[in-house]
Backbone as CSV, one residue per row, in Angstrom:
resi,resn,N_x,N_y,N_z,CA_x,CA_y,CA_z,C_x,C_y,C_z
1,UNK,118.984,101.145,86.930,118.321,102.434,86.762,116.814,102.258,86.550
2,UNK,116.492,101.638,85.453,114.641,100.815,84.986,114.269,100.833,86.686
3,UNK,114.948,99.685,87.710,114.835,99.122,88.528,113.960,99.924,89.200
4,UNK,115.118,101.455,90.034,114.608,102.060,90.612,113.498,103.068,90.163
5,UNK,113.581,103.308,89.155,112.498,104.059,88.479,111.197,103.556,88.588
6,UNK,111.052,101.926,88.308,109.915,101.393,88.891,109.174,101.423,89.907
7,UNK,110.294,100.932,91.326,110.083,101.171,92.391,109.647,102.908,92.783
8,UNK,110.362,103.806,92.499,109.632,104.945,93.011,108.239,105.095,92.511
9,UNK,108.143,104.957,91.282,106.915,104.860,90.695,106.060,103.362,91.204
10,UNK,106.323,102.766,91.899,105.245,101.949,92.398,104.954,102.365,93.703
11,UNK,105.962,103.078,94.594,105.504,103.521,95.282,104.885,104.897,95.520
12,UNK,104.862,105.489,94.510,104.029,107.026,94.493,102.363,106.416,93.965
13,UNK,102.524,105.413,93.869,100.870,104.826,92.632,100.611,104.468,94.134
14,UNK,100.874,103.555,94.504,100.323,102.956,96.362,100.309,104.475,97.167
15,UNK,100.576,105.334,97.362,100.720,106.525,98.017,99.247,106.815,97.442
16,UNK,99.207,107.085,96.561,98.310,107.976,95.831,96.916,106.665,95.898
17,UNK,96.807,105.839,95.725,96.031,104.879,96.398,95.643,104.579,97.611
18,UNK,96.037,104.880,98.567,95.830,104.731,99.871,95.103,106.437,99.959
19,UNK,95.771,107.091,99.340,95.443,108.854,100.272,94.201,108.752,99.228
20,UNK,93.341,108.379,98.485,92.219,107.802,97.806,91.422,107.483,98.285
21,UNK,91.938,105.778,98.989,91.194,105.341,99.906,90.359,105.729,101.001
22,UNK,91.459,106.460,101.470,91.130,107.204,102.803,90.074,108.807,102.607
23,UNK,90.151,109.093,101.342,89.082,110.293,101.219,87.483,109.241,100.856
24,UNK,87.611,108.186,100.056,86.459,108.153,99.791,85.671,107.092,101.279
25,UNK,86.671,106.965,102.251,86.211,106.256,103.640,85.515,107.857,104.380
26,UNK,86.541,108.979,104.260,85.794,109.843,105.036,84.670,110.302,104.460
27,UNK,84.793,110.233,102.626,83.332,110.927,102.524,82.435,109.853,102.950
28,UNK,82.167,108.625,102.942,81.536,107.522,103.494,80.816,107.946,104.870
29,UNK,81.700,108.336,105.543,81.603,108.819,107.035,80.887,109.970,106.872
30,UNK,81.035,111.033,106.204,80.126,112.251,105.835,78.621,112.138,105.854
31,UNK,78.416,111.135,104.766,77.149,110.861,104.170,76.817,110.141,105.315
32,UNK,77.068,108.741,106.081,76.149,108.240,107.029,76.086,108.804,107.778
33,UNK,76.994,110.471,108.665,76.873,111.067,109.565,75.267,112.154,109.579
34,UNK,75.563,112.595,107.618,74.236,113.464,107.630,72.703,112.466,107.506
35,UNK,73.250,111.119,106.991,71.711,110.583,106.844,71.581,110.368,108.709
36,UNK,71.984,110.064,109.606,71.446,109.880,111.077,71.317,111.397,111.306
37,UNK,71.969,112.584,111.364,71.292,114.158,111.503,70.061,114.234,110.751
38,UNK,69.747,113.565,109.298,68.699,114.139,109.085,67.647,112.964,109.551
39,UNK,67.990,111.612,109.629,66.767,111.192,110.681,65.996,111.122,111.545
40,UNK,67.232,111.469,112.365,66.666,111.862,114.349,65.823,113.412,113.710
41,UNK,66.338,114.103,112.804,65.334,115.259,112.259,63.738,114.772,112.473
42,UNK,64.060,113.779,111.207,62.952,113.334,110.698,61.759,112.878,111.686
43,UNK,62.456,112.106,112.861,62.105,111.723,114.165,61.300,112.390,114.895
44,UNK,62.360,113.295,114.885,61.826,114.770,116.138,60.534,115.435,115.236
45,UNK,60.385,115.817,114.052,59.032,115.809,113.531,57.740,115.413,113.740
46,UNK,58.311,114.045,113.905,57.465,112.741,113.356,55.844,112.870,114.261
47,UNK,55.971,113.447,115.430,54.984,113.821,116.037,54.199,114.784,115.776
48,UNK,54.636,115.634,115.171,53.947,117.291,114.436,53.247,117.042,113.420
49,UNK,53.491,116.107,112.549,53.172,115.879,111.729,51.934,114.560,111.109
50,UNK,51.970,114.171,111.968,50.943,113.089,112.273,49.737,113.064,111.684
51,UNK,49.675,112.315,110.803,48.461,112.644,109.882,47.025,111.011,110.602
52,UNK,46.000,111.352,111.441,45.420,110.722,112.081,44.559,110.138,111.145
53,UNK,44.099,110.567,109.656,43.101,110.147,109.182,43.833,109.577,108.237
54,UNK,44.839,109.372,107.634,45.222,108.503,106.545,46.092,107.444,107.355
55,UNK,46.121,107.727,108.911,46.984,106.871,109.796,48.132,106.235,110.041
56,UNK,48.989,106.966,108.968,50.493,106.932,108.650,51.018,108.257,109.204
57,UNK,52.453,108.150,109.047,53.172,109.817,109.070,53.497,110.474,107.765
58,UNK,53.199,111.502,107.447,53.824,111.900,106.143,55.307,111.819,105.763
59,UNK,56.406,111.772,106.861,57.875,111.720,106.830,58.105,110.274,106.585
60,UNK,57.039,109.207,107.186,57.637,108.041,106.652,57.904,107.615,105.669
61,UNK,57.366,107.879,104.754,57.507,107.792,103.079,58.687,108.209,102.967
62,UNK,59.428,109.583,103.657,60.842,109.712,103.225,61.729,109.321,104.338
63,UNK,61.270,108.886,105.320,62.348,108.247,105.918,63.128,107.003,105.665
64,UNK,62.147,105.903,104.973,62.522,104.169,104.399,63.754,104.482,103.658
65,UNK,63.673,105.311,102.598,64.886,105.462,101.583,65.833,105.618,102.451
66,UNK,65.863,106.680,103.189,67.703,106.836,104.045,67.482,105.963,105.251
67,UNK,66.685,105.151,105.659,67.054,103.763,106.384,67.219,102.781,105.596
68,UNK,66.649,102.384,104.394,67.533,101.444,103.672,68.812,101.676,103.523
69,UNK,69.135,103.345,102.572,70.192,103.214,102.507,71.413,103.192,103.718
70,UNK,71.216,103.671,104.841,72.112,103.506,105.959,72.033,102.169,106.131
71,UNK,71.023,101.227,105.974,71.642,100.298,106.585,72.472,99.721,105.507
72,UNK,72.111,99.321,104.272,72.726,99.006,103.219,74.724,99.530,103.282
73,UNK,74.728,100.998,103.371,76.045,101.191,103.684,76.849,100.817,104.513
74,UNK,75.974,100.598,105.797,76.346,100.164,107.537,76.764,98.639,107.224
């Protein structure tokens, strides 16, 4: 009786572990999906915005953070 009681209960803990797994893989997938939407954003800007006399872009400053972090996650 212990026996099976274990067993169901080890297998509802692995159930419930895996269906876990698998949400925090899709939110994974969420987040690197919106950091590349908001880059190619950032991208498509990147020309409008062009600052000629300090000779940088103003978006680059916020673009490094979500290319580190994508690649870091990647």
């Amino acid at each position: 009786m212990m026996s099976s009681i274990r067993r169901i209960y080890q297998c509802d803990l692995r159930c419930a572990m895996s269906l876990w797994r698998r949400c925090l893989q899709l939110n994974h997938l969420c987040w690197n999906l919106l950091n590349i939407v908001v880059l190619l954003l950032l991208y498509h800007l990147w020309s409008w915005l062009w600052l000629p006399y300090l000779g940088l872009n103003l978006l680059t400053c916020l673009m490094w953070p979500l290319l580190l972090r994508l690649n870091v996650e990647l």
